[in-house]
Backbone atoms as SQL, in Angstrom:
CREATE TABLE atoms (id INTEGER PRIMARY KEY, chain TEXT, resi INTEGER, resn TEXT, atom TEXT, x REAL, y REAL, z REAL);
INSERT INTO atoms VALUES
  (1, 'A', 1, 'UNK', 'N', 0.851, -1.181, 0.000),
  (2, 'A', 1, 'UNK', 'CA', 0.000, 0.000, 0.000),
  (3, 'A', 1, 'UNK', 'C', 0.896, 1.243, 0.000),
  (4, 'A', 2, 'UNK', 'N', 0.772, 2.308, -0.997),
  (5, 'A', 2, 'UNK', 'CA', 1.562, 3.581, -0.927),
  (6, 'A', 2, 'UNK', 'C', 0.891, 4.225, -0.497),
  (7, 'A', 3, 'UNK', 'N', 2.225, 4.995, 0.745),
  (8, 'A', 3, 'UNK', 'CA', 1.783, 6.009, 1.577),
  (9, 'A', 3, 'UNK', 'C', 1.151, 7.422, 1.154),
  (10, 'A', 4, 'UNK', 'N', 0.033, 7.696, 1.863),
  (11, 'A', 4, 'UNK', 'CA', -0.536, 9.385, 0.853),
  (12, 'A', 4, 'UNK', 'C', 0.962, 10.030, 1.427),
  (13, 'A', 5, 'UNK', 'N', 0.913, 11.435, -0.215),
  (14, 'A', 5, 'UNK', 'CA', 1.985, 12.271, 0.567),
  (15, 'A', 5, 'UNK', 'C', 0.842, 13.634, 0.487),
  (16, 'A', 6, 'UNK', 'N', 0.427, 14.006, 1.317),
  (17, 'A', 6, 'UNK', 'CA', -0.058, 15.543, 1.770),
  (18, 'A', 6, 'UNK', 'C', 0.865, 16.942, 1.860),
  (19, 'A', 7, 'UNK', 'N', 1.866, 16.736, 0.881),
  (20, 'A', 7, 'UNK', 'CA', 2.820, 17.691, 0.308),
  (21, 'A', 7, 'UNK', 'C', 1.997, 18.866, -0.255),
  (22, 'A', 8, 'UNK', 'N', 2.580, 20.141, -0.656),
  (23, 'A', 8, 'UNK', 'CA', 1.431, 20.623, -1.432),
  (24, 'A', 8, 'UNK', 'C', 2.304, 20.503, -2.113),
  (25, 'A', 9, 'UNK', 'N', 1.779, 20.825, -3.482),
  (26, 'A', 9, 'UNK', 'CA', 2.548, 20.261, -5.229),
  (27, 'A', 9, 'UNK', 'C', 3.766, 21.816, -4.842),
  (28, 'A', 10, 'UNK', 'N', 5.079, 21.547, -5.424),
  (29, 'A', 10, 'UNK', 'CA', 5.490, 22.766, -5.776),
  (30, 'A', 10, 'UNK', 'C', 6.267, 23.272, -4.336),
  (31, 'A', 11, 'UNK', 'N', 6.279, 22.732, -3.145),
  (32, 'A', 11, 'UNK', 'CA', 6.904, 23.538, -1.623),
  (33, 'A', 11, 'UNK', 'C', 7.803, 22.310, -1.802),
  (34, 'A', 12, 'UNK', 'N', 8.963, 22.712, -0.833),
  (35, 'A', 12, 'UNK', 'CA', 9.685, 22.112, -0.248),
  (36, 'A', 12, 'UNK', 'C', 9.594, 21.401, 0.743),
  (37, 'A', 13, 'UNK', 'N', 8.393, 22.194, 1.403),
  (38, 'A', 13, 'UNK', 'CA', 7.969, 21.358, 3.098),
  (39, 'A', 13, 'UNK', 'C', 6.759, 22.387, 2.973),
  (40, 'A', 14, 'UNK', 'N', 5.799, 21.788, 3.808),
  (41, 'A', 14, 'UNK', 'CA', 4.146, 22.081, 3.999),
  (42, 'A', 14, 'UNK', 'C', 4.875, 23.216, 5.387),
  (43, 'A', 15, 'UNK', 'N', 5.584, 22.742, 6.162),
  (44, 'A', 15, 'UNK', 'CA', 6.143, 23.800, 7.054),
  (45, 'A', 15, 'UNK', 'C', 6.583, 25.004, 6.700),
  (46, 'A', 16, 'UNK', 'N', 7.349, 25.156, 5.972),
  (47, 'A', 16, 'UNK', 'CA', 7.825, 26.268, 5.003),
  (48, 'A', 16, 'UNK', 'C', 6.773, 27.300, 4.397),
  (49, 'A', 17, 'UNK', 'N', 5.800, 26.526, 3.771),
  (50, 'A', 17, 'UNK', 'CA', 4.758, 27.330, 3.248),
  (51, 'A', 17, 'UNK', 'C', 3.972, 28.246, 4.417),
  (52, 'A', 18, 'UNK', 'N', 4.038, 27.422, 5.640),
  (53, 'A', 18, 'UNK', 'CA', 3.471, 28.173, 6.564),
  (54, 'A', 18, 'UNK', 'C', 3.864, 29.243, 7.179),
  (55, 'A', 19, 'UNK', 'N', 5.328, 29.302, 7.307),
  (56, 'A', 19, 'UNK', 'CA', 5.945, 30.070, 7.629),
  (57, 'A', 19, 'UNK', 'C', 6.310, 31.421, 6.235),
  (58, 'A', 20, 'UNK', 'N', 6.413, 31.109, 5.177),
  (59, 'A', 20, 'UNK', 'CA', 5.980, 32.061, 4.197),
  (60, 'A', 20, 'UNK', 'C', 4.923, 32.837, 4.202),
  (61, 'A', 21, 'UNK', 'N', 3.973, 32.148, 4.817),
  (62, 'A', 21, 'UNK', 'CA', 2.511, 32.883, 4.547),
  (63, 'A', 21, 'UNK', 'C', 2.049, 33.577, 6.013),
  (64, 'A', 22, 'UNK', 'N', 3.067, 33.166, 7.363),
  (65, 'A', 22, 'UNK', 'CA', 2.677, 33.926, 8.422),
  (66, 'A', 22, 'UNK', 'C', 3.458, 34.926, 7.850),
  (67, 'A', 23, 'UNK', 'N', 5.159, 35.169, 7.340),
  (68, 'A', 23, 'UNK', 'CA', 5.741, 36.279, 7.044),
  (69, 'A', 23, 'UNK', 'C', 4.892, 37.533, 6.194),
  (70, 'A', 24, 'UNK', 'N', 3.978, 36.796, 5.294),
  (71, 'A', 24, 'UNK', 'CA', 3.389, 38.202, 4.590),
  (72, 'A', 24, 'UNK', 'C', 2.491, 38.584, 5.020),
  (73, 'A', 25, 'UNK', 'N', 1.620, 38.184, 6.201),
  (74, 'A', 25, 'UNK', 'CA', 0.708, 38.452, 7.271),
  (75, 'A', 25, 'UNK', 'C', 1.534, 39.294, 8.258),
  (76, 'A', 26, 'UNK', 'N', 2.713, 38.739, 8.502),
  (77, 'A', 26, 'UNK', 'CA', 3.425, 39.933, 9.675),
  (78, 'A', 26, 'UNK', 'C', 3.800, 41.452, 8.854),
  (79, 'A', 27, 'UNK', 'N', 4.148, 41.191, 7.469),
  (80, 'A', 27, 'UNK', 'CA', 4.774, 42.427, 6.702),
  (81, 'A', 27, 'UNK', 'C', 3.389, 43.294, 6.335),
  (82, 'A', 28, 'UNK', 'N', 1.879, 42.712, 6.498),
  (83, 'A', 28, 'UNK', 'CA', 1.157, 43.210, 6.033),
  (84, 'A', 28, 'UNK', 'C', 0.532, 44.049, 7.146),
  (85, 'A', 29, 'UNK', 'N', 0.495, 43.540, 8.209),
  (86, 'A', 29, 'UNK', 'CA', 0.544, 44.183, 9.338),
  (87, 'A', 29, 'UNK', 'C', 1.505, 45.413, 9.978),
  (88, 'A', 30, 'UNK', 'N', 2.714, 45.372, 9.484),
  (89, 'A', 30, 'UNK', 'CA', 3.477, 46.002, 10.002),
  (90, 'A', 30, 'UNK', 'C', 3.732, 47.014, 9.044),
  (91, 'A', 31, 'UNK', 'N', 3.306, 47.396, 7.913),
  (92, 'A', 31, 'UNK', 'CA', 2.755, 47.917, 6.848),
  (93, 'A', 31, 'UNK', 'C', 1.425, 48.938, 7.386),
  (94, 'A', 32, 'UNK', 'N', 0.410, 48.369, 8.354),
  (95, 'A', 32, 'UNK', 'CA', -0.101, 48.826, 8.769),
  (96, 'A', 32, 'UNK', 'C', 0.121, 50.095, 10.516),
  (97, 'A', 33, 'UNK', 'N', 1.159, 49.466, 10.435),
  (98, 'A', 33, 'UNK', 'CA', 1.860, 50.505, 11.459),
  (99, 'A', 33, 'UNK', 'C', 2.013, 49.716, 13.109),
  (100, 'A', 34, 'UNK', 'N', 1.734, 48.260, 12.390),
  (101, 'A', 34, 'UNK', 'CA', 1.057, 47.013, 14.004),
  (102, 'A', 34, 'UNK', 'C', 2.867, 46.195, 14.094),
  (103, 'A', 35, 'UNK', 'N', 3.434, 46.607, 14.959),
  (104, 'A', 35, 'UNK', 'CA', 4.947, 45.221, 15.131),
  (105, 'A', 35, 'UNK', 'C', 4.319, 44.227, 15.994),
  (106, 'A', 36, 'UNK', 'N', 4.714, 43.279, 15.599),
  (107, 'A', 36, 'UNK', 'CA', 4.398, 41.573, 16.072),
  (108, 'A', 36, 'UNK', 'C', 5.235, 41.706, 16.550),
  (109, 'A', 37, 'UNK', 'N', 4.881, 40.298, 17.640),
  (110, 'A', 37, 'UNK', 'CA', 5.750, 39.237, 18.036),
  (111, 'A', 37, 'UNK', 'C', 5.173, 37.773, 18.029),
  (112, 'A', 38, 'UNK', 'N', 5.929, 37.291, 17.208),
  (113, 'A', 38, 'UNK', 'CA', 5.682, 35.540, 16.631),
  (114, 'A', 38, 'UNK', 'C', 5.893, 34.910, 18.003),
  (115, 'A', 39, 'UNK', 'N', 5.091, 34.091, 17.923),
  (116, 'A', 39, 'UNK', 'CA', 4.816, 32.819, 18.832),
  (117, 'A', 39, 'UNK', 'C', 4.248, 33.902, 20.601),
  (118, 'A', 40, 'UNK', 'N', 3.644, 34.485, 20.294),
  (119, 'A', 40, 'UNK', 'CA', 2.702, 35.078, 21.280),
  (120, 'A', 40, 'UNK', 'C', 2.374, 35.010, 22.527),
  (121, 'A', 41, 'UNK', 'N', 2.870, 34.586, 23.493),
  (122, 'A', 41, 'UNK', 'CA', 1.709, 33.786, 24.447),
  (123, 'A', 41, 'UNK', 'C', 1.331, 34.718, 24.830),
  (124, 'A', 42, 'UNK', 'N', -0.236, 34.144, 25.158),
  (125, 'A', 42, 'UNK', 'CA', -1.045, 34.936, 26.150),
  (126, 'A', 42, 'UNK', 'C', -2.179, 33.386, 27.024),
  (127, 'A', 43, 'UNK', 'N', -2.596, 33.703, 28.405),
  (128, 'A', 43, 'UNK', 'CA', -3.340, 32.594, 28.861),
  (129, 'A', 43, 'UNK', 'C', -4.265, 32.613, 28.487),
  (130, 'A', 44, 'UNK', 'N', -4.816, 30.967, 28.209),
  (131, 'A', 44, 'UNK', 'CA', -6.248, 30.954, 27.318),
  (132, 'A', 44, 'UNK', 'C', -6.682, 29.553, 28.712),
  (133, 'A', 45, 'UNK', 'N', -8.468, 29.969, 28.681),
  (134, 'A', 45, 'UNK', 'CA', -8.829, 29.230, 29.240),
  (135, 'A', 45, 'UNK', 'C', -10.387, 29.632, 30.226),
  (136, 'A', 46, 'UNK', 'N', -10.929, 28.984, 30.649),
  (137, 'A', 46, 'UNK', 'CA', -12.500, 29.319, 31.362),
  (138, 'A', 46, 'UNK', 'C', -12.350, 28.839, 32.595),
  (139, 'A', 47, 'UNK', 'N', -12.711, 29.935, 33.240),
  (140, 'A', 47, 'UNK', 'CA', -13.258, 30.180, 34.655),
  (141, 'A', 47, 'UNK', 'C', -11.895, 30.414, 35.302),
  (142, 'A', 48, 'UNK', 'N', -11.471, 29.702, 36.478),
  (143, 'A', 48, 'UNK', 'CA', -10.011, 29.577, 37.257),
  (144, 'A', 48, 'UNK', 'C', -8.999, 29.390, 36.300),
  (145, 'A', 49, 'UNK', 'N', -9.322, 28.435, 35.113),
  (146, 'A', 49, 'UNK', 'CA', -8.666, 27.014, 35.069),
  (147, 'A', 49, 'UNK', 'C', -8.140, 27.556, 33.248),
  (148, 'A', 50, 'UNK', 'N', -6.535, 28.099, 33.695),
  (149, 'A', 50, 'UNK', 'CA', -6.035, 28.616, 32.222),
  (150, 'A', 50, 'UNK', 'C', -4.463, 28.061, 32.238),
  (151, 'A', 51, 'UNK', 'N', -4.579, 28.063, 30.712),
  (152, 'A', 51, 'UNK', 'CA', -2.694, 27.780, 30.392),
  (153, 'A', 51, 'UNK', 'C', -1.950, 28.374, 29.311),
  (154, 'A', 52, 'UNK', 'N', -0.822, 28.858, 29.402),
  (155, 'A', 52, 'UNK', 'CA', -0.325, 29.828, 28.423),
  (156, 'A', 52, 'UNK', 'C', -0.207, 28.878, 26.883),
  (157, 'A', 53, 'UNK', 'N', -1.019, 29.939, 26.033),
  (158, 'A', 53, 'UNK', 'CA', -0.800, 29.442, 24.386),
  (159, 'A', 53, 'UNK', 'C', -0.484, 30.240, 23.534),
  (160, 'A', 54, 'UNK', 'N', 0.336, 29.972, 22.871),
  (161, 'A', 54, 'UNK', 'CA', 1.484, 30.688, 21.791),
  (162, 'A', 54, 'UNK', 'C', 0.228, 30.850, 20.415),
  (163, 'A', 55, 'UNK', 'N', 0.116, 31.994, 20.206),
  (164, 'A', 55, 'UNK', 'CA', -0.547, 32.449, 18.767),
  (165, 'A', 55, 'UNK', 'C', 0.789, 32.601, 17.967),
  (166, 'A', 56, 'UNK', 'N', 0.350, 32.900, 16.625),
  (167, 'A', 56, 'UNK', 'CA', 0.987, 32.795, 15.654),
  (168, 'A', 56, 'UNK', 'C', 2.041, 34.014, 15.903),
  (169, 'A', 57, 'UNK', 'N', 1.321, 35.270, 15.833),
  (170, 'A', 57, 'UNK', 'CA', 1.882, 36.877, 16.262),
  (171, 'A', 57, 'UNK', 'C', 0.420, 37.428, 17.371),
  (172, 'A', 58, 'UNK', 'N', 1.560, 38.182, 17.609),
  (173, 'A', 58, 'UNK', 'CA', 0.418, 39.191, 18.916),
  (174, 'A', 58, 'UNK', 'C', 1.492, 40.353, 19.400),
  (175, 'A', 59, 'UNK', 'N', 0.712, 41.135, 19.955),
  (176, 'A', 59, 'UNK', 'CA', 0.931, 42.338, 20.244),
  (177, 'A', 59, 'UNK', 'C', 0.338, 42.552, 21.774),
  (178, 'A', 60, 'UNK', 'N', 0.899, 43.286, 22.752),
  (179, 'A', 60, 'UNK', 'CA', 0.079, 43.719, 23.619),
  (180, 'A', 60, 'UNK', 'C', -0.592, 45.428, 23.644),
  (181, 'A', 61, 'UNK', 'N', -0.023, 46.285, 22.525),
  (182, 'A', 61, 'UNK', 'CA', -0.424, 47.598, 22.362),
  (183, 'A', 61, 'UNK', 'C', 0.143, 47.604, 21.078),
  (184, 'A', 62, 'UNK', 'N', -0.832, 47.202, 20.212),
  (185, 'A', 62, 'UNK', 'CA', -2.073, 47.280, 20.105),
  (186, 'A', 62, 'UNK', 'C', -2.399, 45.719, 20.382),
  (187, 'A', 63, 'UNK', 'N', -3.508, 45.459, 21.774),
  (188, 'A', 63, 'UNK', 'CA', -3.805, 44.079, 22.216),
  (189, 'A', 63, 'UNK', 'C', -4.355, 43.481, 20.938),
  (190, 'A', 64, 'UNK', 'N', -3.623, 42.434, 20.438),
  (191, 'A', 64, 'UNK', 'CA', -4.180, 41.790, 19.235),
  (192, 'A', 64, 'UNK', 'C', -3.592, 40.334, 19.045),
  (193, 'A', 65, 'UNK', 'N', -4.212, 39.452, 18.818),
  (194, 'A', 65, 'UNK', 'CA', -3.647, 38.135, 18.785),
  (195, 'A', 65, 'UNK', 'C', -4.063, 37.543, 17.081),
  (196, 'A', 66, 'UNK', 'N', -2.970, 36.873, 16.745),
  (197, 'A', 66, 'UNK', 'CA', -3.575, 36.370, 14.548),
  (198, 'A', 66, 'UNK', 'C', -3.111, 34.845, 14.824),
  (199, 'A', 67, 'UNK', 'N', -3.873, 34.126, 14.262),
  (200, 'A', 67, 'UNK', 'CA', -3.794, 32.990, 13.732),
  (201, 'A', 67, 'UNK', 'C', -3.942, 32.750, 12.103),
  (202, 'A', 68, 'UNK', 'N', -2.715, 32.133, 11.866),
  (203, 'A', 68, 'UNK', 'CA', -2.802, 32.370, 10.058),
  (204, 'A', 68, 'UNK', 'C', -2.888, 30.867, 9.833),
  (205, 'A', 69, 'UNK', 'N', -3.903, 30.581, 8.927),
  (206, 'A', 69, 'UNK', 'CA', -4.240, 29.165, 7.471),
  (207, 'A', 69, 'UNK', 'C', -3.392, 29.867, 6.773),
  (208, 'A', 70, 'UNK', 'N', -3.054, 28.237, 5.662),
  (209, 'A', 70, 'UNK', 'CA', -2.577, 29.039, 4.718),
  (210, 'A', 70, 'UNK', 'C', -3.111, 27.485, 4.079),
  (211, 'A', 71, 'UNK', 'N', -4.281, 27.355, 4.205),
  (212, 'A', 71, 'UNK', 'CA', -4.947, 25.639, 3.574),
  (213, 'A', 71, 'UNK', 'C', -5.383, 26.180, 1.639),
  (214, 'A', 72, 'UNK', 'N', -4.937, 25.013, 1.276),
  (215, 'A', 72, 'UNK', 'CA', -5.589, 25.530, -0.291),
  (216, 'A', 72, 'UNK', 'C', -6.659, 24.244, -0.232),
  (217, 'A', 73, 'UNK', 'N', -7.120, 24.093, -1.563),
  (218, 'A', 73, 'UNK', 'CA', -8.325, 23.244, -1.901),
  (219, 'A', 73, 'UNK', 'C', -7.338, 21.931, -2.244),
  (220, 'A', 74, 'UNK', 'N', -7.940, 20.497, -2.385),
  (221, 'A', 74, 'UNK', 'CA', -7.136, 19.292, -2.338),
  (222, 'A', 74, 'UNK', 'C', -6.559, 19.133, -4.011),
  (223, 'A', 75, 'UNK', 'N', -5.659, 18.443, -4.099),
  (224, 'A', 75, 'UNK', 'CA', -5.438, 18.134, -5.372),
  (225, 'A', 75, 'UNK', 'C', -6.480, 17.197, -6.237),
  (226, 'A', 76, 'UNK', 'N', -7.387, 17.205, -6.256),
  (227, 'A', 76, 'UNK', 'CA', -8.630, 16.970, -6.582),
  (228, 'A', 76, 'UNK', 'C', -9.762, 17.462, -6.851),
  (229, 'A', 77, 'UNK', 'N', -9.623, 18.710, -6.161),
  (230, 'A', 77, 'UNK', 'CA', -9.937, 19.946, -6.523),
  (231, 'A', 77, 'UNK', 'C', -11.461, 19.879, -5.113),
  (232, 'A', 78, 'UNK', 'N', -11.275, 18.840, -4.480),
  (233, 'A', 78, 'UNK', 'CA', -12.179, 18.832, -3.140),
  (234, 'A', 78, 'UNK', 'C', -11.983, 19.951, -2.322),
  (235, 'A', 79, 'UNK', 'N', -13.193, 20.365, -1.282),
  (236, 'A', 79, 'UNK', 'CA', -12.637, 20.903, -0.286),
  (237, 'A', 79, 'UNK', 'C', -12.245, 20.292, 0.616),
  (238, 'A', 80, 'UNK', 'N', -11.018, 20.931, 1.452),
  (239, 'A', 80, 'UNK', 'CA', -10.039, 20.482, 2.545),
  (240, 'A', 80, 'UNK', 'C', -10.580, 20.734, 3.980),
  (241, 'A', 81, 'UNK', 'N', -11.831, 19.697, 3.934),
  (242, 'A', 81, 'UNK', 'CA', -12.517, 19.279, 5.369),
  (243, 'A', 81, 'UNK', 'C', -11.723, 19.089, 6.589),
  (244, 'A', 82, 'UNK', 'N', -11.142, 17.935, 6.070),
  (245, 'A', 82, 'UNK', 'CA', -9.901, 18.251, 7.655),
  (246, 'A', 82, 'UNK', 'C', -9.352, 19.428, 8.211),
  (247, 'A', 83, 'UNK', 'N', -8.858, 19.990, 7.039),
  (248, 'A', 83, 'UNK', 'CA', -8.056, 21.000, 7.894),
  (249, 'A', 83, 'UNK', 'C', -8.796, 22.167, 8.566),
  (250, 'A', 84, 'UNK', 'N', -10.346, 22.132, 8.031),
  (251, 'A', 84, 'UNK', 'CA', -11.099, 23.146, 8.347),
  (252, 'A', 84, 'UNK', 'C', -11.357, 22.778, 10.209),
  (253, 'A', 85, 'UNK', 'N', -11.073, 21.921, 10.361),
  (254, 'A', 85, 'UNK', 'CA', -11.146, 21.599, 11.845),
  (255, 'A', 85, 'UNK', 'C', -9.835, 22.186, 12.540),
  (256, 'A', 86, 'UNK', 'N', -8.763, 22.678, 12.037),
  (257, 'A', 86, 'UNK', 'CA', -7.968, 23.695, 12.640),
  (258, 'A', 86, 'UNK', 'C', -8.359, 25.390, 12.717),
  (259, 'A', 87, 'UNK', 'N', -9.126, 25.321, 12.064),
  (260, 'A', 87, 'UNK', 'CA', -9.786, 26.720, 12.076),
  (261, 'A', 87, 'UNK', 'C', -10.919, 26.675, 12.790),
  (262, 'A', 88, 'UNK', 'N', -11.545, 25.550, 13.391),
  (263, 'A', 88, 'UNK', 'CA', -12.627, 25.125, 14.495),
  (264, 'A', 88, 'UNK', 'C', -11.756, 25.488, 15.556),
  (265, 'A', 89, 'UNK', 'N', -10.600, 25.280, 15.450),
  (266, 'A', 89, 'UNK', 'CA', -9.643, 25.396, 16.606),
  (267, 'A', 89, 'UNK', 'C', -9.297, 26.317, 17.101),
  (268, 'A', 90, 'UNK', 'N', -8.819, 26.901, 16.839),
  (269, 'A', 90, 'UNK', 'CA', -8.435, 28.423, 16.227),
  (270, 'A', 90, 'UNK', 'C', -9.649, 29.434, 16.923),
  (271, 'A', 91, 'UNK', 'N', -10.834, 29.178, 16.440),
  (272, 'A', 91, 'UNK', 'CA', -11.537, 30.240, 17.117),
  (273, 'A', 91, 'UNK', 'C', -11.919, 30.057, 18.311),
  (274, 'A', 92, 'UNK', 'N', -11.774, 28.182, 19.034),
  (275, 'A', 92, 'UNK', 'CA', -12.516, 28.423, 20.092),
  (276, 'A', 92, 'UNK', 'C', -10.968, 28.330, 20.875),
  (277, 'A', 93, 'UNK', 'N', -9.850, 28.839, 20.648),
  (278, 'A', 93, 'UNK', 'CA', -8.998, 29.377, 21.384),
  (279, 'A', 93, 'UNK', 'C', -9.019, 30.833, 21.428),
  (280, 'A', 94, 'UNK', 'N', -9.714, 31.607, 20.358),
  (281, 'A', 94, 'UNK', 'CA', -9.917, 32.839, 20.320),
  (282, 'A', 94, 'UNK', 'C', -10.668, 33.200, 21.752),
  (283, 'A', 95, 'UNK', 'N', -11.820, 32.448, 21.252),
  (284, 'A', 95, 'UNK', 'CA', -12.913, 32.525, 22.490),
  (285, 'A', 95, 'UNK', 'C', -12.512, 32.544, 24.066),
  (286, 'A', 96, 'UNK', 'N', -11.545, 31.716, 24.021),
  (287, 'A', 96, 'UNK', 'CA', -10.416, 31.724, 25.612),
  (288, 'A', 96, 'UNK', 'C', -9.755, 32.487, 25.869),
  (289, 'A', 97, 'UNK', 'N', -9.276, 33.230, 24.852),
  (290, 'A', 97, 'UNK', 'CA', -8.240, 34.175, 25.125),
  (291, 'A', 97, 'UNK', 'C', -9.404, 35.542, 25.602),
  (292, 'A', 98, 'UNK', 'N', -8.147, 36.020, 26.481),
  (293, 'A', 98, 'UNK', 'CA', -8.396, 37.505, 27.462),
  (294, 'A', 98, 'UNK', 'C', -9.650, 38.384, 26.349),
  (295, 'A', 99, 'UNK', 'N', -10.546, 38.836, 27.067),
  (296, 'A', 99, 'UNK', 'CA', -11.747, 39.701, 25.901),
  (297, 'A', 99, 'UNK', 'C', -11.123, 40.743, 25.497),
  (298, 'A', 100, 'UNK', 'N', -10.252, 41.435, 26.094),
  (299, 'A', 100, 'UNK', 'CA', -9.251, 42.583, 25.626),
  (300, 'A', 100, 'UNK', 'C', -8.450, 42.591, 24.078),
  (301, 'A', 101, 'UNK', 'N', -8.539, 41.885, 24.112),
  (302, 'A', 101, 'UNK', 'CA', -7.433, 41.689, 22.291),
  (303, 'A', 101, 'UNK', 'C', -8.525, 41.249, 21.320),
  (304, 'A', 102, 'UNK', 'N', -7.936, 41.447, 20.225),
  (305, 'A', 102, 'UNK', 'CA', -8.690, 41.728, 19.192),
  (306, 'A', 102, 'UNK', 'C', -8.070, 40.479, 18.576),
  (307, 'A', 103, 'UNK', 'N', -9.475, 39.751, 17.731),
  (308, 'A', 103, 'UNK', 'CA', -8.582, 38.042, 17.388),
  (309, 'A', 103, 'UNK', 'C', -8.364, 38.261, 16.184),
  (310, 'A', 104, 'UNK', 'N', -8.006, 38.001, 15.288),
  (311, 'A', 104, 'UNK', 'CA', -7.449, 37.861, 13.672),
  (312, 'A', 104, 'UNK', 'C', -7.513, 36.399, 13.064),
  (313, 'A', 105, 'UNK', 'N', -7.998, 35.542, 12.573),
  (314, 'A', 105, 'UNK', 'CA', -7.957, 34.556, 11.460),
  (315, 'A', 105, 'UNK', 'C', -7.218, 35.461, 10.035),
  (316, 'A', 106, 'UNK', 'N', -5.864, 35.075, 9.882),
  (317, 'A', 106, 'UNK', 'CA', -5.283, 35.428, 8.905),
  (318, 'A', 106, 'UNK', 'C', -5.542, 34.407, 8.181),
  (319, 'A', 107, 'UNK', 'N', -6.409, 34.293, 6.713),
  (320, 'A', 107, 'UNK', 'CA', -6.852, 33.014, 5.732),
  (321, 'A', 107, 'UNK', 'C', -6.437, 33.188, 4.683),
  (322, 'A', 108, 'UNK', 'N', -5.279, 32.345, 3.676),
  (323, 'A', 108, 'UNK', 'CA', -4.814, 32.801, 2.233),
  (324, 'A', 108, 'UNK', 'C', -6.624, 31.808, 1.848),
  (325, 'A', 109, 'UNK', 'N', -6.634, 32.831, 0.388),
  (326, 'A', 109, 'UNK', 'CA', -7.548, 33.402, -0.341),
  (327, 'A', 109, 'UNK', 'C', -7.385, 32.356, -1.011),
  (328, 'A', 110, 'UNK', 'N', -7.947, 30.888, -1.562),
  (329, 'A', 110, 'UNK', 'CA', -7.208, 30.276, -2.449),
  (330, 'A', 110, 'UNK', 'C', -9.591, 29.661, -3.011),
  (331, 'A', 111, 'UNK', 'N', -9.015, 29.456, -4.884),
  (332, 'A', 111, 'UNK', 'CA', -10.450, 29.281, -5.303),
  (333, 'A', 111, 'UNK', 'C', -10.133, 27.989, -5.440),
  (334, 'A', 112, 'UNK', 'N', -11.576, 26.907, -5.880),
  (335, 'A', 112, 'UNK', 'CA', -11.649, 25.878, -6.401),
  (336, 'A', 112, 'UNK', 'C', -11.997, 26.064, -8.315),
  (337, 'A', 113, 'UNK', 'N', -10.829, 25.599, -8.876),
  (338, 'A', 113, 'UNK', 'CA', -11.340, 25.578, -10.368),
  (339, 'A', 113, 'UNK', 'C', -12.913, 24.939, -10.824),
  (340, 'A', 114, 'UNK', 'N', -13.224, 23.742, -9.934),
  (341, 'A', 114, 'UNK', 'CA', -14.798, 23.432, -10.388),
  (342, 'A', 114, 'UNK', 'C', -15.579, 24.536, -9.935),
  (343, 'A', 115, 'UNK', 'N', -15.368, 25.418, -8.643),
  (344, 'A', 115, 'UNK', 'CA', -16.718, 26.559, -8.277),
  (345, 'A', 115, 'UNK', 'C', -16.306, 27.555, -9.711),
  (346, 'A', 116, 'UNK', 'N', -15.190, 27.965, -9.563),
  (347, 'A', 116, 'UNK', 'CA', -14.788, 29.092, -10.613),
  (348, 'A', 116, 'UNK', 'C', -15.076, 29.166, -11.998),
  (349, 'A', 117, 'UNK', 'N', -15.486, 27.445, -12.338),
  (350, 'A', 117, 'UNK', 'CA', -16.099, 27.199, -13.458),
  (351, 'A', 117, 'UNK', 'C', -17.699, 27.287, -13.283),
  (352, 'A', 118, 'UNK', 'N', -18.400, 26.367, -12.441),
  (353, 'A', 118, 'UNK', 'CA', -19.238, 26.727, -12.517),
  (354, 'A', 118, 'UNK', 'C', -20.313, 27.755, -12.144),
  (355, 'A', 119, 'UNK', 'N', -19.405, 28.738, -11.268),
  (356, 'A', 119, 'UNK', 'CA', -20.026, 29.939, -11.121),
  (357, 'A', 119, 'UNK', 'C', -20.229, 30.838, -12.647),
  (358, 'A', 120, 'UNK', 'N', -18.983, 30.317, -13.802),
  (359, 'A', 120, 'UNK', 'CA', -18.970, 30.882, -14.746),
  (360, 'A', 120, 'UNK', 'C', -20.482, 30.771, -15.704),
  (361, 'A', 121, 'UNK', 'N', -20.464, 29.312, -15.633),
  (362, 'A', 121, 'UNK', 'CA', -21.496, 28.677, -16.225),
  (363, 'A', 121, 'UNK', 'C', -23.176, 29.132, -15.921),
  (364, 'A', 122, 'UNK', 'N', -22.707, 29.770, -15.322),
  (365, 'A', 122, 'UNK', 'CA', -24.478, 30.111, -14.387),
  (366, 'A', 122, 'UNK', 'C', -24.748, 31.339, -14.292),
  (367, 'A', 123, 'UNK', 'N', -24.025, 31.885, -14.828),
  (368, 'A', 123, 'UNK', 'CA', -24.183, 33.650, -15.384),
  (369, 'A', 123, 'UNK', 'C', -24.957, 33.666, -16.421);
């Protein structure tokens, strides 16, 4: 049985890409006049009962915490169900974190060629 490879076509490492795509989220921000700091912590958690978790970038002035996707559609041109359960993730760590900061889902923009077609088709 051959092993799936969940590479994306074209990277060197699925890690890499991620880290490419938090960099133009930090430059786009800081563009905006906002300096990060990568790997973030701030305590997340309900009621008593919290533990420190590293966001992607955060700031404490301006209080802001980002979590960046950088998921495309499958080589099949499916949508990427699994991974959408990291972005399930993602917000209900938002939800834990301090009400003071402002949350960010940083999401690359990526289409499916079957919607893009058939949105065409239906004009």
């Amino acid at each position: 049985m051959a092993a799936e490879n969940y590479q994306r076509r074209g990277a060197e490492s699925n890690s890499g890409v991620g880290w490419d795509f938090e960099e133009k989220a930090r430059l786009y921000f800081e563009s905006s006049g906002i300096r990060l700091n990568r790997g973030f912590s701030v305590s997340v958690g309900l009621g008593t009962k919290s533990k420190p978790h590293k966001f992607d970038f955060g700031s404490e002035n301006p209080p802001i915490l980002i979590e960046c996707k950088s998921h495309k559609w499958t080589a099949g041109d499916n949508f990427p169900s699994a991974k959408i359960t990291v972005w399930n993730e993602s917000m209900y760590l938002f939800h834990l974190a301090p009400a003071e900061f402002r949350k960010i889902l940083f999401v690359l923009r990526d289409y499916s060629k079957k919607e893009v077609k058939h949105s065409r088709n239906t004009m």
